[in-house]
N, C-alpha and C positions, 0 to 999 in steps of 0.2 A: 504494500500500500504506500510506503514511502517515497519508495521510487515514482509513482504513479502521480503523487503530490509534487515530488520536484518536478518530473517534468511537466505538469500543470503549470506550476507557474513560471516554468521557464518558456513556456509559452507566451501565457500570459503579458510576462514582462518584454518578451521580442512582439508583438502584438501593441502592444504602448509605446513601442521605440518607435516601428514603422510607423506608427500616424504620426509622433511628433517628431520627430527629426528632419525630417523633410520638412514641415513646417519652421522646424528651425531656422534651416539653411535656405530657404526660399526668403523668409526675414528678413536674415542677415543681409545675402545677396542683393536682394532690391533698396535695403536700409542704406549701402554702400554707396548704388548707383545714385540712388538722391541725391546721399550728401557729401557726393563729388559731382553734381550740376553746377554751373558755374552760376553767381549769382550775379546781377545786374539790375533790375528790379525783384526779385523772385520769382517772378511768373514761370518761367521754367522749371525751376526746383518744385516750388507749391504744385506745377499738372503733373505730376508720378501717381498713375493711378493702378491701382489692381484689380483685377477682374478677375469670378469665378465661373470658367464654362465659359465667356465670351470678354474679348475686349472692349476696353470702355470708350466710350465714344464720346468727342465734344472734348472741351475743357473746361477748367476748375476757375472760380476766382480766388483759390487757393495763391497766399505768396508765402514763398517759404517753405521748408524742408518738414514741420512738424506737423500740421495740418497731413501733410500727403502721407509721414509715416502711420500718425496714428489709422490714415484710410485704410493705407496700406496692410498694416498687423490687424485690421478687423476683416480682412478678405483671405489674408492668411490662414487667420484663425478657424474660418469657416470655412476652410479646402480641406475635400476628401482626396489624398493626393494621389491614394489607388485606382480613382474612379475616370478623375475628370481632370484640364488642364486650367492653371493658373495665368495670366497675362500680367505685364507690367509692361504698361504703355506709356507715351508720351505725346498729346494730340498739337502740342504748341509747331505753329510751320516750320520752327528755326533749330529743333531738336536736333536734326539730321548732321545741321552745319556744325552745333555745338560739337556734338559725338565726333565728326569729322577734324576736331582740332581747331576751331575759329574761334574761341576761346585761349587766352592766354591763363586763366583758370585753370583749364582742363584739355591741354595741349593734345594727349591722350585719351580722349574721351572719357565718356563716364562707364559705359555700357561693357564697351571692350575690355579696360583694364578690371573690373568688376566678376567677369566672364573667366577672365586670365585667374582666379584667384580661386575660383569653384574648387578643385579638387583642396584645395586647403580650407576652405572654408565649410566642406563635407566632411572634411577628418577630424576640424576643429569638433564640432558641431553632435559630431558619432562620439568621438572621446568624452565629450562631456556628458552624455546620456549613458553613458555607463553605471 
């Protein structure tokens, strides 16, 4: 019966990893890409939106990095990350140029060096939920 109970809850406890860990690192990731947006009025930083099952369309009168993260971790928090797919959009026309380096901010974009960091950011993320 012992046995039967560890591996119960050794299920159990990989069962609560997979839902939050990727939640984890879906956070971090996108928390990142924010707030490496270059600032000029905020309008850039404040439209980082998330979407569950579709992207977000339009943009925000959001300015500023906080406003978008808390949107952000309350779209997170609600992904089933088995089932269905997360977005992190940006609708403002100039995002593309930002990401491209027109920004002396963020000579390197936000997106790409953000991207460049995943596999660290999944190990960070996995170690912690041990």
């Amino acid at each position: 019966m012992s046995f039967a109970l560890d591996l119960q809850r050794f299920a159990d406890t990989t069962q609560r990893r997979m839902s939050v860990i990727p939640r984890k690192v879906a956070l971090e990731l996108f928390r990142r890409v924010v707030m490496r947006t270059p600032i000029d009025e905020g309008r850039a930083r404040g439209n980082w939106q998330a979407g569950v099952g579709t992207p977000p369309a339009g943009e925000t009168d959001s300015k500023g990095g906080s406003a978008a993260i808390e949107q952000i971790a309350a779209e997170v928090e609600s992904w089933d990350a088995e089932s269905i797919a997360i977005y992190l959009v940006n609708n403002v026309p100039y995002i593309v140029p930002l990401e491209d380096g027109h920004s002396g901010q963020a000579p390197q974009g936000m997106v790409k060096i953000s991207l460049a960091e995943f596999p660290d950011i999944v190990e960070t993320m996995t170690r912690e939920g041990e």
